[in-house]
N, C-alpha and C positions, 0 to 999 in steps of 0.2 A: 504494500500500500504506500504509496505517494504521499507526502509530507503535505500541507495542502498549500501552503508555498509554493511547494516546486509543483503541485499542479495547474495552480492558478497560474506562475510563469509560462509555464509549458503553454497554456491555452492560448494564454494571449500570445506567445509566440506562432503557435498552429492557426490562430486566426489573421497574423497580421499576411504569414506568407500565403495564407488561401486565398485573401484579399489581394494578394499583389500579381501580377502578370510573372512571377520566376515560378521555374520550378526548384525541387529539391538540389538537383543536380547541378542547375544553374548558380545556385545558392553558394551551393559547396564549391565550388568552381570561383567561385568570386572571391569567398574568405580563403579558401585555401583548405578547405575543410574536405571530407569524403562525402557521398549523398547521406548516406546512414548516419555520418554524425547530423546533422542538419533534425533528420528523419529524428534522431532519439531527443533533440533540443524539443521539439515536439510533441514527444509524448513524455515527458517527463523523464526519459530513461539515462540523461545525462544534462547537465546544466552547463549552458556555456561560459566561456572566461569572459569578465570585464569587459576583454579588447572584441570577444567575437559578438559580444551585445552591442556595441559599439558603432560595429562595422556594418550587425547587421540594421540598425537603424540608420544610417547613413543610406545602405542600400535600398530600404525600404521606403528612406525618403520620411522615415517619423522623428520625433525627436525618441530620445531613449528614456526619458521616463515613461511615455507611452508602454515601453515593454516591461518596464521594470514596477511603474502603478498601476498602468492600466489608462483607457482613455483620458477618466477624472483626476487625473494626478493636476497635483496641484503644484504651485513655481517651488521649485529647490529653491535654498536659500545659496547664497555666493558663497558659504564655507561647503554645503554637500556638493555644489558642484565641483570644486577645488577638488574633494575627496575622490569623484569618479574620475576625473581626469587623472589625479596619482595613481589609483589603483587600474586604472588602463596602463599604465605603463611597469606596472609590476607583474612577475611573474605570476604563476598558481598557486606558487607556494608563498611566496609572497602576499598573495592576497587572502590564502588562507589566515594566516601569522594575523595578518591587520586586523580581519575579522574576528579572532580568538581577542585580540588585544582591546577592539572594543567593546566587547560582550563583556571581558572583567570591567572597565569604564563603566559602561551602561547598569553594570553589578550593584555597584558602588555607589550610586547617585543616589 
């Protein structure tokens, strides 16, 4: 069973690319990715990195909260944007690490 986070990503990612003119293939092809990974961002079966949420709003032409809240997201503020934009450029493990380290911040408050 799906965490309901990562299903709720996954959907909106399943509905942005249903909506869009690419296929799976095309997709993968464009980040650099395989069709299957594309296919399992999808269904929930793997969650993409930072950079490939990133890229794929760029491609999709949304902005990237769109994927990341949903249509009704609401404006980041200039420090979470700062944050997506670092952790784009951080590795997996790296962005694991970050996220470990705000979940103890977040603890604490």
């Amino acid at each position: 069973m799906l965490h309901p986070q990562i299903a709720t990503l996954a959907a909106r990612i399943r509905a942005l690319i249903e909506a869009s003119d690419f296929t799976q293939a095309e997709i993968g092809r464009a980040l650099g990715v395989d069709k299957s990974t594309v296919n399992k961002w999808m269904t929930g079966g793997r969650t993409p990195t930072m950079q490939n949420l990133i890229e794929l709003a760029e491609l999709l032409g949304v902005d990237m909260r769109e994927i990341w809240e949903g249509p009704e997201a609401i404006p980041t503020t200039p420090e979470q944007r700062l944050m997506v934009e670092q952790m784009a450029r951080m590795t997996p493990e790296q962005q694991q690490a970050f996220l470990a380290m705000a979940a103890t911040m977040v603890g604490k408050m």
